[in-house]
N, C-alpha and C positions, 0 to 999 in steps of 0.2 A: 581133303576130307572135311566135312562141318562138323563146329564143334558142338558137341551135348544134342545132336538128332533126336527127333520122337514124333513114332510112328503114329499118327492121325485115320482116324475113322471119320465118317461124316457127323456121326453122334457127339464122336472126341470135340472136333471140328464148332461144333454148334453150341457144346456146353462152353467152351473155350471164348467163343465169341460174344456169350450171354456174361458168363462170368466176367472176362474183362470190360465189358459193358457195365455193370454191377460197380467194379473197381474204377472204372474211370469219372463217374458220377459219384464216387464218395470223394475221389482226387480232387473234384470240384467242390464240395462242403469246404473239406481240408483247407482248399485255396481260399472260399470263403472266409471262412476261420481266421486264417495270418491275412490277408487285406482288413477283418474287422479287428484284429489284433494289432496290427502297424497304424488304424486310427486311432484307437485306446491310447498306444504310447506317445503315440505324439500330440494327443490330448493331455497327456498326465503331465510329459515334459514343457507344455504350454503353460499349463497352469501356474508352472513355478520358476518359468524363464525369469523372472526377477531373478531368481536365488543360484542363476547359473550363469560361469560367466559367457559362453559362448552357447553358440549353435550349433557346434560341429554333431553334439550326440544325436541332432535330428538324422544324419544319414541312415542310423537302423532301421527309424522307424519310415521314411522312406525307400529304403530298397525293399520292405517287408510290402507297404502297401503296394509299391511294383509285380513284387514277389506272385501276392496273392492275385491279382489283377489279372498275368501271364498265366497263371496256375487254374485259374475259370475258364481263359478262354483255352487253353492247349487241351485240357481234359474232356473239354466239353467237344473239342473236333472229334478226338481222340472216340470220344463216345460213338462221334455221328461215323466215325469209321469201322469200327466194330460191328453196329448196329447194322450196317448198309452192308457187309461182309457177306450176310445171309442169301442177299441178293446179288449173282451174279453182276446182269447190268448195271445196278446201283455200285456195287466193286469197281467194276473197270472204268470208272472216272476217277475214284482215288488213288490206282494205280503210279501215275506220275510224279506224285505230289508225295509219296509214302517213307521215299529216302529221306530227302531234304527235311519229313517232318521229324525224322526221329531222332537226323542228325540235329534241326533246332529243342528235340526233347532234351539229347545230351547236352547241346548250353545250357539250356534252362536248369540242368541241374547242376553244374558247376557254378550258374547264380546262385543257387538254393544253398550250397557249399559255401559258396563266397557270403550269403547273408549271416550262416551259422556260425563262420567263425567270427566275424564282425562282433556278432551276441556277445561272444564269451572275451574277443581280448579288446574291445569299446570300453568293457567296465573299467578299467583303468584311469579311462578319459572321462567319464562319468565323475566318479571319485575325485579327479581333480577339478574338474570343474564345481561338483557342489563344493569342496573344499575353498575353494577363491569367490565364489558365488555368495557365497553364507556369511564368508567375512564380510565381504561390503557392502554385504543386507543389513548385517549386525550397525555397522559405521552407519549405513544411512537409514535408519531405524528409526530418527528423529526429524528426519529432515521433510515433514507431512505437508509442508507450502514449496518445496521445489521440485519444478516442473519433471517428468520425469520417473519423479520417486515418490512422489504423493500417496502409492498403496503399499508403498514396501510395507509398514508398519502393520499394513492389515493382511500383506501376506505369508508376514512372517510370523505374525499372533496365530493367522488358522494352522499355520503349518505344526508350532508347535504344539498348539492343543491337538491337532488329527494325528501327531505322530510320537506326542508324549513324549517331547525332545527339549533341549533347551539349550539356548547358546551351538555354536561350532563347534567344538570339538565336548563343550561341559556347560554349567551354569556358572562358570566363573571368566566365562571371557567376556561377560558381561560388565563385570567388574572392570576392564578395563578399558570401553569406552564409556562415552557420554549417550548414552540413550533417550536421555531427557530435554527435551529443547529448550533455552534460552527464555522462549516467550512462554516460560509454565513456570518459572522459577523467578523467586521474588527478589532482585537483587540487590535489595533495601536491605534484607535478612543479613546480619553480620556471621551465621552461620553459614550459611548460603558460601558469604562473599569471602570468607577464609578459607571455605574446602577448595572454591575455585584459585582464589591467589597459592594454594597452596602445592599446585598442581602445575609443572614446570611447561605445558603447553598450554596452561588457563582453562584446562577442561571441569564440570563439576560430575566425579567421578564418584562412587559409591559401591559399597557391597551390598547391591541390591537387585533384582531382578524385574521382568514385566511379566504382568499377571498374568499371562499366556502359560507361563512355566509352572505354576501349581500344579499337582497333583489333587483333583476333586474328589479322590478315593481316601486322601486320608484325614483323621477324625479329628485333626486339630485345625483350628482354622488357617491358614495358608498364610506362612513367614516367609515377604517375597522381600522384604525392607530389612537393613540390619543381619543379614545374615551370619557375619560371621561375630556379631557384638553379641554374647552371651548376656549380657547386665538388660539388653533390649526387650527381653522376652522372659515371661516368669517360669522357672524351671526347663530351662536351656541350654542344651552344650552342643555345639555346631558339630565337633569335633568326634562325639558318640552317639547322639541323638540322630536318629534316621533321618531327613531333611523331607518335608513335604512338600519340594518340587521336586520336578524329573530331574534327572541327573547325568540320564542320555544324551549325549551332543547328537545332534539332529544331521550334521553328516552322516554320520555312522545311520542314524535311523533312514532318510532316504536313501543313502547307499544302498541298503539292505534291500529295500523296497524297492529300487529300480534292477539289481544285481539279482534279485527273486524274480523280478516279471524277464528278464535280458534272458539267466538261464532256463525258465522255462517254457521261452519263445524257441529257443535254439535246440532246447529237444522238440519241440514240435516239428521244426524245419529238418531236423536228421529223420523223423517217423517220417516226414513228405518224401523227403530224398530218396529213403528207403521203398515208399510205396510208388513214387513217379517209376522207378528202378523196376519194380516187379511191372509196371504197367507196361513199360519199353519192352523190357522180353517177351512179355506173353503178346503185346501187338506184333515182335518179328516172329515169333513162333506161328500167328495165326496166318501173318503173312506168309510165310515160306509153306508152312503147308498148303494157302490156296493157289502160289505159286506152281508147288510141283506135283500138283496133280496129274494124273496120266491122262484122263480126258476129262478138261473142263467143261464137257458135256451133260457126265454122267457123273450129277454127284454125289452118289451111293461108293466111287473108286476111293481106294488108300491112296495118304499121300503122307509124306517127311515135311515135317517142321525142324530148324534148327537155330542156333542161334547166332554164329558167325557162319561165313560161306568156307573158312579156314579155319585151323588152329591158334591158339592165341600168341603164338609164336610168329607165324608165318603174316597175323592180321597184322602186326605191330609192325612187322620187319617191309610189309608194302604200305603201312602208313608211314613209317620213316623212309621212303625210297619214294614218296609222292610229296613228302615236304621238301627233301633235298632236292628237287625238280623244279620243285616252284621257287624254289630260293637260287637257283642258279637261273630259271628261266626269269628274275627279277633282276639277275647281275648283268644277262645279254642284252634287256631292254635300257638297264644304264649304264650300259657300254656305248650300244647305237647311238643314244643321245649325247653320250661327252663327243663319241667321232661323229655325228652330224654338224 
């Protein structure tokens, strides 16, 4: 017996056809949408590949541009299938082709599955990578003449002025490298030459920050030098006084910001899911009702639509009784060949 049957009129029939016609050309926006969404990210994460250490977080936003790519053209047949429905002869050429497409609908949405959860457990790998990323911006921060790293310093200034971040994890891991190069400092200075002797790898280290990290919103003028020497600044105390740099480690702010765009790609990809879902049934519904028609002649007749040709029992129990067929008819073909 099919499961979930429904009785079809030619009227049922034709709104059916119009409708999911309607439905499969927004499927294509949709697809639109995550294709210019998977460019976005992988623009956003271009921009700042300096500040990460790897490339693996590119695979989201490639399986997305895939994603929407496959999602324009399957909806768009989709479309010309429905549309052509109306028409008998225009019908019986898509006839052939109608299983196979539905069964590549069902991959397709198991990719769409596989992108969604990608979204949500990637962030992890995100997370780490800005975390190791950031560090070795920070260290090579200074280094503006070798080859390579020549813009770290400029992309780690926009970064944290556009994200109101400072430092890795705070403004005080600044403090412990040298972010100032060699050829900016006067080594004649006997102040100079004691912070550096003073410092067990010879670094000239400081509690100080780059002007990237002010805060432009607050009213005193920006203490990026001395921070933590109270005697440096008149009426100061590091310790009570609000600091008028950012104070947010800048992992934490592009986490944020990549871990906001990651989950709200992946609810877009469950709405697709969802909706590619409603497109598949009502395409086999439209199908089985022009299938069982009583005379394809005459089409004013009732006909049943349904959505499996069995119960969801009996569907499963002859898809597992056609795998274990193929997996034995794979053991006779490598049987033959060990006995040839």
């Amino acid at each position: 017996m099919p499961f979930l049957p429904v009785k079809f009129t030619l009227q049922k029939r034709v709104k059916l056809a119009q409708g999911l016609w309607m439905l499969y050309w927004l499927s294509v926006i949709v697809g639109i949408l995550v294709f210019s969404l998977g460019i976005f990210f992988k623009v956003e994460l271009r921009k700042r590949s300096e500040l990460m250490d790897n490339n693996e977080s590119h695979l989201v936003p490639n399986l997305l541009i895939l994603a929407g790519a496959l999602a324009c053209g399957v909806n768009a047949l989709g479309g010309k299938v429905c549309h052509d429905s109306l028409d008998p002869g225009r019908y019986t050429r898509w006839k052939p082709v109608l299983k196979p497409y539905l069964l590549g609908c069902c991959a397709f949405n198991l990719l769409l599955l596989l992108v969604a959860l990608l979204c949500f457990l990637m962030q992890f790998a995100v997370y780490l990578t800005l975390a190791e990323g950031l560090r070795n911006g920070i260290r090579f921060y200074k280094d503006t003449d070798t080859p390579g790293r020549c813009f770290m310093k400029r992309t780690l200034d926009l970064t944290q002025i556009e994200f109101r971040c400072c430092g890795n994890n705070n403004f005080r891991d600044w403090f412990e490298i040298q972010w100032i190069s060699n050829r900016y400092l006067d080594m004649s200075s006997d102040q100079i030459k004691d912070r550096v002797l003073s410092n067990v790898e010879g670094k000239f280290l400081m509690d100080s920050v780059p002007f990237s990290c002010c805060n432009p919103g607050s009213p005193r003028p920006c203490i990026q030098h001395h921070l933590t020497n109270n005697t440096a600044h008149y009426d100061y105390d590091h310790r009570t006084e609000e600091l008028n740099i950012w104070t947010r480690g800048c992992r934490e702010a592009l986490f944020s910001y990549y871990s906001g765009m990651m989950n709200g790609i992946g609810a877009l990809i469950i709405a697709t899911i969802l909706l590619e879902s409603a497109d598949m049934a009502g395409l086999r519904y439209l199908t089985t009702a022009l299938e069982s028609m009583s005379d394809p002649e005459s089409p004013e007749c009732e006909s049943e639509g349904w959505l499996l040709d069995k119960g969801v029992k009996e569907t499963f129990a002859d898809l597992l009784v056609k795998i274990k067929t193929l997996g034995k008819g794979n053991q006779v073909e490598e049987g033959a060949e060990e006995a040839s």
